[in-house]
N, C-alpha and C positions, 0 to 999 in steps of 0.2 A: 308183106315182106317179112319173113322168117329169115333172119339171121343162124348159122349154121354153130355150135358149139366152139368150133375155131375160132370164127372170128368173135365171137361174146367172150371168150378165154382171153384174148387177146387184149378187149378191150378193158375190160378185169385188171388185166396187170401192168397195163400201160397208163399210170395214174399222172401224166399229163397230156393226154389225150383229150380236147375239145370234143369229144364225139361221146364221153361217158358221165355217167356222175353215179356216185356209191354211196347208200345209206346203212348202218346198218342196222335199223329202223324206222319204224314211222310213226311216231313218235318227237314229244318237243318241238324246234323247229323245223323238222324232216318233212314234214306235209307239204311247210310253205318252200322249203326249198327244193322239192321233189317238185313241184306245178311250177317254179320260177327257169326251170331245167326244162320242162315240159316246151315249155314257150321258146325258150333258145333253142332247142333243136329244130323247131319246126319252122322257124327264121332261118336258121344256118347260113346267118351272116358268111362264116368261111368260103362258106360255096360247096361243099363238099359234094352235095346232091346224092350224100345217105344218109342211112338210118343211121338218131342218136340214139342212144340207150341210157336209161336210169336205173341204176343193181336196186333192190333192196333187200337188206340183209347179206350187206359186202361194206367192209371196212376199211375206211379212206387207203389200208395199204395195199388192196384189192383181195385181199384175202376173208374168206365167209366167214362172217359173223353167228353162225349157229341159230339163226331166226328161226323158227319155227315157221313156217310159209302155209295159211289157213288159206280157205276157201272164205272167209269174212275179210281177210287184208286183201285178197284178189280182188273183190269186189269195191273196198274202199279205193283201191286204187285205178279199178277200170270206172271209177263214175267220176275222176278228174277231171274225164272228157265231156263230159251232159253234166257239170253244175254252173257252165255257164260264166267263169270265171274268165275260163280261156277263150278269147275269139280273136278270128273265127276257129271253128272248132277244130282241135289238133286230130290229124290222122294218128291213131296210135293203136297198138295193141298190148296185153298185158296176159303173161302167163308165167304157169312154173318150170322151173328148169332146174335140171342137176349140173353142174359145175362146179371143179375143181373139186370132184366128190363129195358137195353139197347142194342143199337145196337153196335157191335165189328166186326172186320175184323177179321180174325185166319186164320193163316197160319199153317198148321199141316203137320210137318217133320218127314219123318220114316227114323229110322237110315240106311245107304247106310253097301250094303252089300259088298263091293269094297273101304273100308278106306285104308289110309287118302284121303278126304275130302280136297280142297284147296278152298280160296278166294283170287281171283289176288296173288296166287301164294305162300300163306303166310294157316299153319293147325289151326283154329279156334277150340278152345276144349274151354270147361265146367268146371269151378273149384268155385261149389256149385254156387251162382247165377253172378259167373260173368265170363265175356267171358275173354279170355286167349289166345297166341298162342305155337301150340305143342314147346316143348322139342326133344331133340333125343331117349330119353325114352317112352313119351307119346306115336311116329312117333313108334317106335318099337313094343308098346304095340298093335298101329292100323293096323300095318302091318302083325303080327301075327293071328289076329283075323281074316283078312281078308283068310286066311289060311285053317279056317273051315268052310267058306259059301258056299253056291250051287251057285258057280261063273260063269259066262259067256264066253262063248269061249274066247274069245279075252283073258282072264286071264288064262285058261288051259295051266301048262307048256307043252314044246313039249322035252318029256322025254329021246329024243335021240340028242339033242341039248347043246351045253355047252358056257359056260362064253368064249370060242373063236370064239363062232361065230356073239359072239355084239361087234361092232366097238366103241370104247371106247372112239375115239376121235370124232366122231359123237354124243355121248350124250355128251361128257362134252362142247366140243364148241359151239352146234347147239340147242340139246334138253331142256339142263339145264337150261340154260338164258331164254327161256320161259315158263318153268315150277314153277321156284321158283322165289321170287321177289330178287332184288337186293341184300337189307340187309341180308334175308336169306342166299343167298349162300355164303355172307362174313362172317356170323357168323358161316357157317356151317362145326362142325367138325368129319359129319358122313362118312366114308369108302366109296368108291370106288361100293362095293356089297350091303351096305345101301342104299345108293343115288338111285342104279337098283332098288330096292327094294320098297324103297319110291315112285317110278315113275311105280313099276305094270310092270318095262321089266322083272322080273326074278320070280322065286316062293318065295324064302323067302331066307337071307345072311345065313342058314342053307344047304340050298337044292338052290343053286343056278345056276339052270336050267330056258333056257328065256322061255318068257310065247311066246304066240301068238303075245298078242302085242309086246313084245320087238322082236321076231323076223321080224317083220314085217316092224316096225320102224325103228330098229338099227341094223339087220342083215349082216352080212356081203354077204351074197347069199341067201336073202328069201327064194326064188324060191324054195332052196335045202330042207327048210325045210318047206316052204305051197307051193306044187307045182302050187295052183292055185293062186298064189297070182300076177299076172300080168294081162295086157288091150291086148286084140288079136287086134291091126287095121289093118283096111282094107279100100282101096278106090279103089272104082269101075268105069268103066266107062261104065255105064250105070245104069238101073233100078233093074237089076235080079242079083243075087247072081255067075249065069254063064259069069258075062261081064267081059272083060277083065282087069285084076287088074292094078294097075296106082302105087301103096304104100301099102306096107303092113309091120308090125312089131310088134315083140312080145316086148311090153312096160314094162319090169319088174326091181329090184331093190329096194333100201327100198322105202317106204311110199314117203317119202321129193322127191324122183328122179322120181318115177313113174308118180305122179303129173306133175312135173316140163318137165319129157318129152312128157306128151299127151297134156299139155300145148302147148309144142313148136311144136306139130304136126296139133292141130287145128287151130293153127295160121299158119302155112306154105300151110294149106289149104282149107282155107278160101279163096273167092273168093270177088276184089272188083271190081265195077263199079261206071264210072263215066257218071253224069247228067250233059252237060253240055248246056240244052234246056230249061227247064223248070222253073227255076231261074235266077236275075241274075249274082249271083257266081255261082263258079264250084261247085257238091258239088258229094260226092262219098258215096255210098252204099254196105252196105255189103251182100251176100248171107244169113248168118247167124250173128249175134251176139255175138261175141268171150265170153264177159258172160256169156251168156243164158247157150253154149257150157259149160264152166267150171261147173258150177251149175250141172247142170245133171251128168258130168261126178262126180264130186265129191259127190255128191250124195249116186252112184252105189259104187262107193268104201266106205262110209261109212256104206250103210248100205248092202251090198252083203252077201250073207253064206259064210263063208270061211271051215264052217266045212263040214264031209262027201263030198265034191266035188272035182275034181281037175279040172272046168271048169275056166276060165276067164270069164272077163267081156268082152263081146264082143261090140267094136265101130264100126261099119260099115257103109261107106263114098258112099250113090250110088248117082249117077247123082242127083238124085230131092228129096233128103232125107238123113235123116242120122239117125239110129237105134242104140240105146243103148241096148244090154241085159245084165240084172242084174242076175245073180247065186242068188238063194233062192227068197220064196213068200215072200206076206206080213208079218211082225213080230209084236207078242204080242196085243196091242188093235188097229193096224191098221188091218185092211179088204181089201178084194176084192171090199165090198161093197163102204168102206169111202177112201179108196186109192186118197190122192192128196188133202182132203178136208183140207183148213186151220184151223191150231189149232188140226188137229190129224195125231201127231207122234208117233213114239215107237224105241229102240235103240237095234237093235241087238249085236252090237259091239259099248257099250258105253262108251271106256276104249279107241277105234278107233277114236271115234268122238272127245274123247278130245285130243290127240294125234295130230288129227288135227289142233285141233284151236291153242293148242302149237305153231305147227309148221306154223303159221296163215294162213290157208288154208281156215278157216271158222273165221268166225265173229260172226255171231248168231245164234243159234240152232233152226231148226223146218221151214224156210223163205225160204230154198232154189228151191221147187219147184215154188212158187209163185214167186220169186226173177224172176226165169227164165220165167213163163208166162206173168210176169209183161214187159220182156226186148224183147223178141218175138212180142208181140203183139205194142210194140214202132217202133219195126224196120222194120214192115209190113210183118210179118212173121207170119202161122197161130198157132196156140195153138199148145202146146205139146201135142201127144197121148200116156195114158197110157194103157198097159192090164197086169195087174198085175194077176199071175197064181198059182198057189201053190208050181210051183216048178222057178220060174224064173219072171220078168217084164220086159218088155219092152217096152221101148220109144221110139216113132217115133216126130221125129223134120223135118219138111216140109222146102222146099227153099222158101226164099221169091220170090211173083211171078215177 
């Protein structure tokens, strides 16, 4: 959504306007209050159902502050979005513009169809032009709203599912403390079915039925209710899918365990070798790179279909490679075409992805294939191969020679 020079002029010089915020720089506290802005628009508590806008390099009287507008601030400020700060992640755009016969940064926020909206853990809302953090009413109002959107799987309840099948003591010890900041949870005096609610595991403290995501996460037997929601491994001894099997295991459980076992599986085999010729210390090598390895796997589970399927993500271990398939093609502005190209992401399940970084599984949003061609090609290992297909991807990860 491009906003037109009019209405950005407008909102420029309308400096009690809920719909703007002005820096005119970035710089001091400007960062943190530029991403606290970030987050109240994409809540828009108001209701407005548009675009908020952040200036930078425009002075609280809306008049340009003279900034010099680089291609290095552009970039600082389009990576607001993928450092993981903000979840779920804000829809936004970031370019230059000339107004008011200057040059300004605009950041242009479309309200998030999945509120509340968190920064580091804390709901940033709009009260006329100044930033605020939610209430338990505000958290109520954004919860409901979220209610009537055209939602994403990940947030579809699973209607034959009930409030006994989310492990209770898994969100309040494990999920919670990551989700909300400290002082929030101290001050927090929402219920039990709010809290689900607030965090997108359940439909609404009316109808409280777990979504997707909260089964997934906090289920007490996913499985039962997304049959496909496990890793099928397999390790082969050999090249062909007919070699005799060595390990094999259906990896399933919530989100936090699933991980946490294909973790302890790629590590148990993993192969090292040691150089002791060529140097003169010892030094040891690995077949594969235990990062590379995570990256890719978490990857597939982030962005997999979990709807219409009941396949897994299949890992399989042959002698001179190891093949990831992902369930579901490419999604929304990723291609066949642009598949893997840095800087183009898209989030099938982006309620999953933050979910994630909760549970710190991810760090920053959009880096993980690069992350892993970056650690492959350190460890002398050749490039990852993608064929991304319309109904599945697959990654082939080569041995080092």
């Amino acid at each position: 959504m491009r906003l037109n020079d009019e209405t950005l002029e407008f909102l420029l010089r309308n400096i009690e306007s809920d719909r703007a915020e002005r820096k005119g720089s970035f710089k001091g506290d400007a960062p943190e209050a530029v991403r606290q802005a970030i987050c109240a628009f994409a809540n828009d508590l108001p209701g407005h159902q548009a675009a908020g806008v952040a200036f930078i390099g425009v002075r609280d009287d809306g008049q340009p502050a003279g900034l010099p507008i680089t291609d290095e601030l552009l970039r600082n400020l389009a990576s607001i979005r993928s450092d993981g700060n903000i979840l779920p992640l804000p829809s936004m755009t970031v370019e230059k513009r000339t107004l008011l016969g200057a040059e300004v940064a605009v950041i242009t926020v479309i309200p998030s169809d999945a509120p509340p909206v968190r920064y580091k853990g804390r709901t940033y809302i709009r009260t006329g032009p100044r930033r605020d953090i939610a209430n338990a009413q505000d958290e109520r109002i954004l919860n409901e709203r979220r209610r009537y959107r055209d939602l994403p799987f990940d947030l579809q309840p699973v209607s034959f599912a009930t409030l006994a099948d989310i492990n209770r003591s898994v969100f309040e010890s494990e999920y919670l403390p990551g989700a909300f900041s400290a002082d929030t949870l101290e001050a927090n005096q929402r219920s039990y079915e709010e809290r689900l609610s607030a965090c997108r595991m359940i439909d609404s403290v009316e109808s409280a039925v777990p979504t997707v995501l909260g089964s997934l996460v906090l289920g007490n037997s996913p499985r039962d209710l997304i049959p496909s929601a496990y890793i099928q491994f397999l390790r082969l001894d050999g090249e062909e899918l007919d070699a005799p099997i060595v390990d094999e295991a259906a990896i399933d459980g919530r989100l936090g365990e699933v991980l946490s076992r294909i973790n302890d599986k790629i590590k148990a085999n993993i192969s090292t070798s040691v150089d002791i010729a060529s140097a003169a210390t010892e030094g040891r090598r690995w077949d594969y790179p235990l990062a590379a390895l995570q990256q890719l796997v978490r990857n597939a589970v982030m962005h997999r279909a979990y709807e219409n399927t009941n396949a897994p993500i299949r890992f399989t271990w042959f002698r001179n490679r190891i093949e990831i398939v992902n369930p579901g093609g490419p999604f929304g502005m990723v291609t066949r075409q642009n598949f893997g190209r840095p800087g183009v992401t898209d989030y099938r399940n982006p309620n999953l992805a933050e979910a994630m970084k909760v549970l710190g599984y991810v760090q920053r949003f959009g880096v993980g294939i690069a992350t892993a061609r970056r650690l492959l090609s350190e460890s002398g290992n050749p490039p990852p191969e993608f064929e991304p297909r319309d109904t599945h991807v697959l990654v082939t990860i080569r041995r080092a020679a």
